[in-house]
N, C-alpha and C positions, 0 to 999 in steps of 0.2 A: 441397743440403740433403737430408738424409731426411727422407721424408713418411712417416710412420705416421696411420693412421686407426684410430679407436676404433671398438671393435664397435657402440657405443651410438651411432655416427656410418653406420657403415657400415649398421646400422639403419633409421636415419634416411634416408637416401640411397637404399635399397630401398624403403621406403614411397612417397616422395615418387616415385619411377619409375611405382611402378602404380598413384600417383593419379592420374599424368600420362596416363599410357595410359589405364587407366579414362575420364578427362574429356574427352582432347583425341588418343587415337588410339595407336596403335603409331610413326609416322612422330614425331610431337613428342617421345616418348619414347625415341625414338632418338636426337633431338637436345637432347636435354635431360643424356642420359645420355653423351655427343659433349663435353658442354661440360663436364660436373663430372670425366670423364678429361683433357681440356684444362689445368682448372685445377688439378689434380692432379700432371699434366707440368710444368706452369708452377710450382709448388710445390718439386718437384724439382729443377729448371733454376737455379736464382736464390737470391742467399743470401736475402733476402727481399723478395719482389717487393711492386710501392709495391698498398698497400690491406691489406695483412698485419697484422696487432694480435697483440701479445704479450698471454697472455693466463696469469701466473704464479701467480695465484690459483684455474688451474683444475689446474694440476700443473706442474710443471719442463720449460720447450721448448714448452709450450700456444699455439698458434697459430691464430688464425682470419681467414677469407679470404673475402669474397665474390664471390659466381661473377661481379656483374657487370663484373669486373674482366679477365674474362677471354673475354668474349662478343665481341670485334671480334678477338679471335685464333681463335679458334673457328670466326667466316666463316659466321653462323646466326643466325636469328632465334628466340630460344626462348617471347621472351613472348608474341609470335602463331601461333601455331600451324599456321596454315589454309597 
């Protein structure tokens, strides 16, 4: 599949990086940022991998994914940090 990300995502995804480093370090922020490339690859890889929502009301191919889908292929713990 082709993954395209919206700039208003890719946005979004920068934010949420340097709130992560901001709050909880450089190191979480790398793994945080490890994991949304993960599910990105994973996006890629598969015609639609299970947790994927169509989503055609936001445009034509609108797809959304939650990372925690993709967190045991990643090999990381994102939501503790320490």
């Amino acid at each position: 599949m082709k993954v395209s990300v919206t700039e208003s995502a890719c946005e979004d995804i920068r934010a949420l990086l340097r709130y992560g480093e901001a709050e909880f370090g450089v190191s979480a922020r790398k793994r945080y940022e490890a994991l949304v490339e993960t599910a990105l690859g994973q996006l890629a890889s598969t015609d639609l991998p299970p947790g994927c929502d169509r989503h055609p009301e936001l445009f034509e191919g609108a797809l959304t994914y939650h990372l925690r889908f993709s967190r045991k292929l990643a090999l990381m713990r994102v939501k503790n940090p320490a």
